[in-house]
C-alpha positions as CSV (number, residue, x, y, z in Angstrom):
1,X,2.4,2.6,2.9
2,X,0.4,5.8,3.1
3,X,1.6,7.5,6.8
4,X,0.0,9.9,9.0
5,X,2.0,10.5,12.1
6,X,1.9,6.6,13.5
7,X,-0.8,5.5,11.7
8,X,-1.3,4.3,8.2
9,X,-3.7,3.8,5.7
10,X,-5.6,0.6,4.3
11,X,-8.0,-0.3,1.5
12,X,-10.5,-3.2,2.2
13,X,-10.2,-5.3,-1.3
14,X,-12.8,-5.1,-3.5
15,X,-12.2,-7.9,-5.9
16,X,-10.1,-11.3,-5.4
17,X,-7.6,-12.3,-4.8
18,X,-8.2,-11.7,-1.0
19,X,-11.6,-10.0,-1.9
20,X,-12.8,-8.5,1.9
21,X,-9.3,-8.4,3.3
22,X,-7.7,-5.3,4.4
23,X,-4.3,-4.1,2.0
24,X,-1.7,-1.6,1.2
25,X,-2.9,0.5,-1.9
26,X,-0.7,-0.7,-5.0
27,X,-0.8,-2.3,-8.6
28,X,1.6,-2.4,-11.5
29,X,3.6,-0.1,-13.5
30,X,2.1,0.6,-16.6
31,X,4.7,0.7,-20.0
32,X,7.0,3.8,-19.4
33,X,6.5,4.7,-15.7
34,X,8.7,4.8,-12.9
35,X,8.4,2.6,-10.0
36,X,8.0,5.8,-7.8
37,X,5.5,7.1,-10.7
38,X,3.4,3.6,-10.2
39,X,3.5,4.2,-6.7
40,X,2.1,7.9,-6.7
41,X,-0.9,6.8,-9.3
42,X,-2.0,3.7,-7.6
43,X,-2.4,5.2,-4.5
44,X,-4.5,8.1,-6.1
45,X,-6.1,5.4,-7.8
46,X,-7.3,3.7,-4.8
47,X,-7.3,6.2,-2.3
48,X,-8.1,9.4,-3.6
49,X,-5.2,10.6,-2.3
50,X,-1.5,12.2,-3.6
51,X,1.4,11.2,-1.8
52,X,5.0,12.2,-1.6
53,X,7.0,9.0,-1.7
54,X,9.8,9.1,1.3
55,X,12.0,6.3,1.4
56,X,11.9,2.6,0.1
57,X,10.4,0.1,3.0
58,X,12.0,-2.7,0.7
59,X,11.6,-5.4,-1.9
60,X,9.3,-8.2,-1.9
61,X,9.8,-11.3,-4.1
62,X,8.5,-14.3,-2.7
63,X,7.3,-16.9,-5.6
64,X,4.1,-17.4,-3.7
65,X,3.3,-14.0,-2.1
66,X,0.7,-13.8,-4.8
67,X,-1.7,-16.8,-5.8
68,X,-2.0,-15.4,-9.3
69,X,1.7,-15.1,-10.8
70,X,5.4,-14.3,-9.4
71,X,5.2,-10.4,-8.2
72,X,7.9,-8.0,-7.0
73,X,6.6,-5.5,-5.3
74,X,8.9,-1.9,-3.9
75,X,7.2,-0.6,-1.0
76,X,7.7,3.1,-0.4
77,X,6.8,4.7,2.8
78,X,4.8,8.1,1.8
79,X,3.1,11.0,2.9
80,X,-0.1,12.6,2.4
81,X,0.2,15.3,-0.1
82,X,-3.6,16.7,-1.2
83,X,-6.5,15.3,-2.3
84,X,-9.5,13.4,-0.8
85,X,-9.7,10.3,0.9
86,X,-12.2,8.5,-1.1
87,X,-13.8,4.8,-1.9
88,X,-13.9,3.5,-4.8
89,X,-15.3,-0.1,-6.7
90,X,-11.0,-1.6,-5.9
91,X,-11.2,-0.1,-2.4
92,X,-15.0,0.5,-1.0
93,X,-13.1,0.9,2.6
94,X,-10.6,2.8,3.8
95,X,-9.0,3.0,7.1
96,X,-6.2,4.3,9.6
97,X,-4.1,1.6,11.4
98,X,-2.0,1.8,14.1
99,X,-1.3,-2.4,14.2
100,X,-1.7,-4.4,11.4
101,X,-5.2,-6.1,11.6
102,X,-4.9,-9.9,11.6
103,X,-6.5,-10.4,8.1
104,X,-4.2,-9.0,5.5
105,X,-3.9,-9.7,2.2
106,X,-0.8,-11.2,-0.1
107,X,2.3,-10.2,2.2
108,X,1.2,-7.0,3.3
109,X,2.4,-7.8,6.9
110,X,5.3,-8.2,6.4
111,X,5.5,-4.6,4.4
112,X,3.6,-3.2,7.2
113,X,6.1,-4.6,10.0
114,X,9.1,-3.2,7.6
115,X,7.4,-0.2,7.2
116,X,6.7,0.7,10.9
117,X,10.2,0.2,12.0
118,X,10.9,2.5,8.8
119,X,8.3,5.2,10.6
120,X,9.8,4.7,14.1
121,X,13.4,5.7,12.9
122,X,12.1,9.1,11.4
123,X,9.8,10.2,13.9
């Protein structure tokens, strides 16, 4: 969950599941990367953007929290670190949030909820 004071950043899906619904950037670790190294590339990947990875948000592991196969996903609240906000064929929209918006994809809810309380206790 990429953080800018009290707001954070979304990607509009680009391809299904959940094609046209608004997101957290993320993917999956590729052979021989770190969680935290997923986590940095994806959200370059679909954002443009390098972050600096803060603190875990937590763990989600819910059978059916994607309609594809069984997925754990580690949310990490970050930080923007360089680069340049840009769209791309996986994310053709990006935006700052302050609330989630009521069409979110997979769980991503739920992270964002976790993750705001997260924000609230640093700032």
């Amino acid at each position: 969950m990429i953080c800018r004071g009290r707001e954070f950043l979304l990607i509009r899906r680009g391809k299904p599941p959940y094609r046209g619904y608004w997101a957290l950037p993320g993917g999956h670790v590729k052979y021989g990367e770190t969680v935290e190294e997923a986590a940095a590339r994806e959200a370059e990947e679909e954002t443009g953007l390098k972050v600096r990875l803060k603190e875990i948000i937590g763990v989600y592991s819910k059978p059916d929290r994607d309609p594809r196969y069984h997925v754990v996903s580690i949310a990490f609240l970050a930080e923007v670190a360089g680069g340049a906000q840009t769209e791309t064929e996986e994310a053709p929209e990006l935006r700052w949030f302050r609330e989630p918006p009521s069409k979110m994809a997979f769980d991503h809810a739920d992270i964002v909820r976790d993750g705001l309380m997260k924000l609230e206790q640093r700032l």
